[in-house]
C-alpha positions as CSV (number, residue, x, y, z in Angstrom):
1,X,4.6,103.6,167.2
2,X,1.1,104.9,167.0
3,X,-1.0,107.0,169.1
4,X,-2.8,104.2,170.8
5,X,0.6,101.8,171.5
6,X,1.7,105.3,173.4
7,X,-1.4,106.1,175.0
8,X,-1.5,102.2,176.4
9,X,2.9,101.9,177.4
10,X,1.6,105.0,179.4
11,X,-0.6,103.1,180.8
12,X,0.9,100.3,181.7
13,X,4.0,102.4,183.3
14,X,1.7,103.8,185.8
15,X,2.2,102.9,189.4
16,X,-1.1,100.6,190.7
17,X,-2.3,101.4,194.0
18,X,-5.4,98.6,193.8
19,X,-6.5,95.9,191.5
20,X,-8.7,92.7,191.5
21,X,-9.8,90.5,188.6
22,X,-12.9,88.6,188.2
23,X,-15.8,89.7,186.8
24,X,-15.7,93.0,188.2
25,X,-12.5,93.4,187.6
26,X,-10.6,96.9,187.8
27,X,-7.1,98.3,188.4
28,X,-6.7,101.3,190.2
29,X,-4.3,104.2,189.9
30,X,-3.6,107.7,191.3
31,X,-5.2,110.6,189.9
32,X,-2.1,113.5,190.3
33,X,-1.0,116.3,188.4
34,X,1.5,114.4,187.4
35,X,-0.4,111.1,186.4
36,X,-2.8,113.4,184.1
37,X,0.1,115.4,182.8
38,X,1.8,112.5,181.4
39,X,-1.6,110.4,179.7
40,X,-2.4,114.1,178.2
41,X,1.0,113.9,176.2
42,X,-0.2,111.3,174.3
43,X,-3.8,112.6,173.6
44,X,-5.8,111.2,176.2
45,X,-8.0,114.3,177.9
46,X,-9.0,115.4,181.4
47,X,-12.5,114.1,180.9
48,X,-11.8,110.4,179.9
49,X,-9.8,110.2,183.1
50,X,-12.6,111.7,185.6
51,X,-15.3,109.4,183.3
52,X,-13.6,106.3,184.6
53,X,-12.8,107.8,188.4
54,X,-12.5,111.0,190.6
55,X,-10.3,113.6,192.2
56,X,-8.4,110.6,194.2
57,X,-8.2,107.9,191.6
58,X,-9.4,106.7,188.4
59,X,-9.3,103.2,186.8
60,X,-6.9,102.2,183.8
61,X,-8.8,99.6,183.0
62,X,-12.1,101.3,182.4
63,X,-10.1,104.4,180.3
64,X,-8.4,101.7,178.5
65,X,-11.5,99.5,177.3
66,X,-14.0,102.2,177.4
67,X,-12.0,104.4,174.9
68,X,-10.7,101.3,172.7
69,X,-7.3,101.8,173.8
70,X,-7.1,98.0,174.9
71,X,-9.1,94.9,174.0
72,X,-7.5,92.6,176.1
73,X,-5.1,92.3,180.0
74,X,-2.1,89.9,179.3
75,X,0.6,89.0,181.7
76,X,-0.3,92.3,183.8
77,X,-0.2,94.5,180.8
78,X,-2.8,96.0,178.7
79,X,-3.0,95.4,175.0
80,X,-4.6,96.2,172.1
81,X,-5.2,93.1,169.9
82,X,-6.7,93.4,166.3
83,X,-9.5,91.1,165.6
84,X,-10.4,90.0,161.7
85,X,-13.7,89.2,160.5
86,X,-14.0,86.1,158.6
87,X,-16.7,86.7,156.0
88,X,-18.8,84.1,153.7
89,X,-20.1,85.5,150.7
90,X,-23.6,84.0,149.9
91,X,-25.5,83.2,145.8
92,X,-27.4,86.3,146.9
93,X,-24.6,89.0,147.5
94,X,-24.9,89.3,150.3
95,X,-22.0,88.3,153.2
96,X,-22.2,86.4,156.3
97,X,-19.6,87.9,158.8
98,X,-18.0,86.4,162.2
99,X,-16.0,89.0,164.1
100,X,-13.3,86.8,165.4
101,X,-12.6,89.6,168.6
102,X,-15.9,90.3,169.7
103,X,-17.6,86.2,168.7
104,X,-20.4,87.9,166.9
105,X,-21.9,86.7,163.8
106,X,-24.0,88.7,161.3
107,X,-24.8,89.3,157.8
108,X,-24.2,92.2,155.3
109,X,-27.0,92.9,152.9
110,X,-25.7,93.9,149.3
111,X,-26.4,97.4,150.4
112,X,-23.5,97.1,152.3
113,X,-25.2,97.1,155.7
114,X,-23.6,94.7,158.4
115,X,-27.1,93.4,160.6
116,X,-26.3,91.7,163.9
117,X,-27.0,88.4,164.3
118,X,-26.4,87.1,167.5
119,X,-23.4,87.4,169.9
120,X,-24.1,84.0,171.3
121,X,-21.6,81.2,170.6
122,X,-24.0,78.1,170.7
123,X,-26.6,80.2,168.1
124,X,-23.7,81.0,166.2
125,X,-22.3,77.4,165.5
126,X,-26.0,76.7,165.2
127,X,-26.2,79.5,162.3
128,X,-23.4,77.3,160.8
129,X,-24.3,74.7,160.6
130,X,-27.3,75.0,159.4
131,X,-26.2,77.4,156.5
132,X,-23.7,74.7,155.8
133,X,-26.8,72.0,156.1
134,X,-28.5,74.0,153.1
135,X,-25.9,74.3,150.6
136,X,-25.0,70.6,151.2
137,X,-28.4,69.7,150.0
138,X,-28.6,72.5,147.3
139,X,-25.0,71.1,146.0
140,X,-26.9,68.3,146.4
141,X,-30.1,68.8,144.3
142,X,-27.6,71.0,141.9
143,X,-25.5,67.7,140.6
144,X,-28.5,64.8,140.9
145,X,-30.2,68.0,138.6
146,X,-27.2,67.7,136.1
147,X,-27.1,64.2,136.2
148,X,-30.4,64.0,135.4
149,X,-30.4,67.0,132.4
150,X,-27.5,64.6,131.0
151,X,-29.8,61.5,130.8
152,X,-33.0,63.9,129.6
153,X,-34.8,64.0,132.8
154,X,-34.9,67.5,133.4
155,X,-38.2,67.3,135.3
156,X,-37.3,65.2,137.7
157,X,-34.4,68.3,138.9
158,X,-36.9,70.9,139.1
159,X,-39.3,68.0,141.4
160,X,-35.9,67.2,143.6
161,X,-35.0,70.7,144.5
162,X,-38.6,71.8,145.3
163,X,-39.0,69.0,147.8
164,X,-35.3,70.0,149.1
165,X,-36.5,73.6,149.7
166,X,-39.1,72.5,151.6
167,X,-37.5,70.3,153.9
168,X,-35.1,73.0,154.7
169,X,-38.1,75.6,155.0
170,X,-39.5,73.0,157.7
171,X,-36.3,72.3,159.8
172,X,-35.3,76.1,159.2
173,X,-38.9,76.7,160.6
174,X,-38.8,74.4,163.4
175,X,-35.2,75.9,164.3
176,X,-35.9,79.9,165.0
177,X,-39.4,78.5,166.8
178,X,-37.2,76.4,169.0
179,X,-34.6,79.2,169.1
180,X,-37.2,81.7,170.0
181,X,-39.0,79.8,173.0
């Protein structure tokens, strides 16, 4: 069991004196000797409890999600629930990241920099779609170009893949501009 799992079946045994959910949610518990004695056994200090409440009380809740103890409140307990990244590596090297626990998407330069995009869901699937709009059309322009360099038309590729690139330039344009308003 590690520290956290402890710190959070602590938790979770103490006795609630007041809750409510909702968007202000919180759940309330007593703040005695006794209550602090037993969260400092597993790690968790004086100062994190009064952060999150006072002399009388403090909230679990807010010591649990503040200090990354929990992520999520499941059938009245608190949990900790690990979140992957799914990541898209890109022609350039660098990596397009979705954080599956926290919905947010952004992209790591080859520098190994993570940048946030956007935490909104609807600009996400957005971001999707259209990276997944341009390599379509690159595939695209990539096998009418090697159909082409097999009948000796080589020319016509380079002509094909300009026009592409500025089609996607355009509607790439006219997306962040509508995006941005």
């Amino acid at each position: 069991m590690n520290n956290n799992q402890a710190i959070l079946d602590v938790l979770n045994s103490l006795e609630v004196i007041e809750q409510y959910g909702g968007d202000d949610a919180y759940i309330l518990v007593e703040n005695s000797i006794e209550t602090r004695a037993k969260l400092n056994t597993v790690g968790v200090t004086d100062e994190q409890i009064l952060g999150v409440g006072d002399e009388e009380q403090f909230c679990i809740l807010a010591l649990a999600c503040n200090e990354g103890f929990a992520t999520d409140y499941q059938d009245g307990k608190l949990v900790f629930i690990e979140s992957k990244e799914i990541t898209c590596k890109l022609l350039d090297g660098s990596e397009v990241i979705l954080s599956e626990g926290d919905r947010v998407l952004a992209v790591r330069t080859t520098t190994g920099n993570g940048l946030p995009i956007t935490v909104d869901a609807d600009k996400i699937i957005d971001a999707v779609l259209i990276t997944l709009a341009e390599t379509q059309e690159d595939l695209k322009c990539l096998l009418e170009g090697l159909t082409d360099a097999k009948r000796g038309y080589g020319y016509k590729w380079k002509e094909r893949a300009l026009r592409a690139r500025k089609e996607r330039d355009y509607f790439r344009s006219k997306y962040l501009e509508e995006v941005e308003s």
